[in-house]
C-alpha positions as CSV (number, residue, x, y, z in Angstrom):
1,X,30.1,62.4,-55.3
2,X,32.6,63.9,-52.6
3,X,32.4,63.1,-49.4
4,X,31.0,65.7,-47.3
5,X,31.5,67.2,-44.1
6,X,34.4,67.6,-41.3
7,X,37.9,66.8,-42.4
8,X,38.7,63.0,-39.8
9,X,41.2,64.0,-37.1
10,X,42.6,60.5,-38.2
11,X,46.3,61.5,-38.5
12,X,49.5,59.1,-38.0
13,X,50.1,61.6,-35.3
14,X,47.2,60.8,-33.2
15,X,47.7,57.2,-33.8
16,X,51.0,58.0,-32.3
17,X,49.6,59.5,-29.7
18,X,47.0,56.5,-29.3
19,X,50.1,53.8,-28.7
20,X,51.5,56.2,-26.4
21,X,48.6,56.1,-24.3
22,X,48.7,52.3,-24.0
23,X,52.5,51.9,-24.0
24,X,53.0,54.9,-21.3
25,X,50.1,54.2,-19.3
26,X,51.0,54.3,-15.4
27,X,48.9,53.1,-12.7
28,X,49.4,57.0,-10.6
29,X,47.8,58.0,-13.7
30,X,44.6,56.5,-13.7
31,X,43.5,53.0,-11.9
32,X,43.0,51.4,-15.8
33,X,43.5,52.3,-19.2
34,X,40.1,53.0,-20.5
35,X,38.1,54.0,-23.9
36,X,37.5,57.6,-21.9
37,X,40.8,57.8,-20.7
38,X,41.9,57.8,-24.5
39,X,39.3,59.5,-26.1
40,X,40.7,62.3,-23.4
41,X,43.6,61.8,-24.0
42,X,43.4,62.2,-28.0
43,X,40.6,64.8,-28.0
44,X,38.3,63.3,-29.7
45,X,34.9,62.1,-28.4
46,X,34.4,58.3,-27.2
47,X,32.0,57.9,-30.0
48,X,34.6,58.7,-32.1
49,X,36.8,56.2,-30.7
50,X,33.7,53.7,-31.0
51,X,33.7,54.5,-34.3
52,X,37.2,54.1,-35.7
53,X,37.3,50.8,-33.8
54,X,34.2,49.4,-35.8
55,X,35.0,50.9,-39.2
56,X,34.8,48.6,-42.1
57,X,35.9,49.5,-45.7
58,X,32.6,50.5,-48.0
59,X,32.2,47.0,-49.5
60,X,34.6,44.9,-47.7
61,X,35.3,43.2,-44.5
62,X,38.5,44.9,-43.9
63,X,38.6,47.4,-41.1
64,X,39.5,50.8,-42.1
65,X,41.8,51.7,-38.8
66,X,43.2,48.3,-38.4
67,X,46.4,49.9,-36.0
68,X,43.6,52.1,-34.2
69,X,41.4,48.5,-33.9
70,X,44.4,47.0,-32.0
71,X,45.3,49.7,-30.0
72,X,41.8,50.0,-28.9
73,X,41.2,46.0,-28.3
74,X,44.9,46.1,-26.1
75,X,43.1,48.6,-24.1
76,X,40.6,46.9,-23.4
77,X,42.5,43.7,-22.9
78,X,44.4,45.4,-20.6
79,X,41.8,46.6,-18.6
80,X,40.0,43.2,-18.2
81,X,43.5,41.2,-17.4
82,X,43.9,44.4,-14.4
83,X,40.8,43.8,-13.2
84,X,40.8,40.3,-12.8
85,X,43.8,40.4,-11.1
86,X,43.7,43.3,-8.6
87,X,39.8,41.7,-8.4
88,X,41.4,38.5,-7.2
89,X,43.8,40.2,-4.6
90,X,41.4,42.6,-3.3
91,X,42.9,45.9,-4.3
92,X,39.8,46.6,-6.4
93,X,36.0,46.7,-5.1
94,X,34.4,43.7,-6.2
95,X,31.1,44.8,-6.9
96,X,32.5,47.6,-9.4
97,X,35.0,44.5,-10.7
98,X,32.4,42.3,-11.2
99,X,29.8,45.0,-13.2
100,X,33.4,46.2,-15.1
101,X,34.0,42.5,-15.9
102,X,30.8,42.4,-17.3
103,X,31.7,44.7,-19.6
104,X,34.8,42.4,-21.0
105,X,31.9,39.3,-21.0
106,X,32.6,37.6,-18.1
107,X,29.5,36.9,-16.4
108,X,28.6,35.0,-12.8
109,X,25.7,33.3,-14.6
110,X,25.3,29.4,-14.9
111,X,23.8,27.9,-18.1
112,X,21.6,24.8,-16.8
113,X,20.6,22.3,-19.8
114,X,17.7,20.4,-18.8
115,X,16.6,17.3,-20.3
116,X,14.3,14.4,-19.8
117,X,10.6,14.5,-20.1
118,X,8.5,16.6,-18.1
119,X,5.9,14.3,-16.8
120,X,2.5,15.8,-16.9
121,X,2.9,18.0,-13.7
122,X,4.5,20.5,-16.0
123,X,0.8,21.0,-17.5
124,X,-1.4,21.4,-14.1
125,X,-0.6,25.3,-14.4
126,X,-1.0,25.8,-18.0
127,X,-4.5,27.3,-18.5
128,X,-7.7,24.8,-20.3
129,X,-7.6,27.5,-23.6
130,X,-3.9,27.2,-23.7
131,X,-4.0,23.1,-23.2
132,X,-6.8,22.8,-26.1
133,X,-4.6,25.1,-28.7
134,X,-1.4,22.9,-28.0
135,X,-3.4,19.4,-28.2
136,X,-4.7,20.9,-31.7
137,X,-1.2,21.2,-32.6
138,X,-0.2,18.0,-31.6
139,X,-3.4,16.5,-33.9
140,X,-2.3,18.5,-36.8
């Protein structure tokens, strides 16, 4: 069966136009490179840009766009190495560098591991129905 629908805008043209984006980029232009700033830039919508990024063959794990991929990922490289930097030296407002960085995966958040036992203080807050069904468990 065809595929149906809209023709892609997918052209080595726009790809061209993609690189540009990232290789051209100035500072005056924009404060970072972003997904928006490209989508804009190409025409296209940011889900399409989503889109092409995530694209997999039908039945394989190879990405369809592959150049578009890295274009997209040295974008967004890009923007997290800028705003750790001008984060650090204060040109940027942390509080919109720190949600932003959030975005890249970088979190302020500490993982605590506990172990050891408990004790039985843990329990004193546990309701009597709750206490009963985990003893019953313990039994079984």
């Amino acid at each position: 069966m065809a595929d149906v629908g809209r023709p892609t805008d997918y052209t080595p043209e726009l790809l061209g136009k993609a690189r540009a984006y990232l290789e051209e980029f100035k500072p005056e232009s924009g404060v970072l490179p972003t997904i928006e700033g490209l989508a804009l830039h190409l025409g296209i919508s940011r889900q399409t840009v989503y889109a092409w990024r995530s694209e997999i063959l039908e039945g394989t794990k190879e990405l369809a766009k592959p150049e578009f991929t890295d274009i997209v990922e040295r974008i967004l490289a890009t923007q997290a190495k800028t705003l750790i930097e001008k984060g650090l030296s204060g040109d940027f407002n942390s509080s919109i560098t720190k949600m932003m960085l959030g975005k890249h995966g970088y979190s302020d958040k500490q993982e605590i591991e506990h172990s050891g036992s408990l004790g039985i203080n843990h329990l004193k807050d546990v309701p009597d129905d709750e206490l009963q069904r985990l003893a019953a468990e313990g039994e079984g």
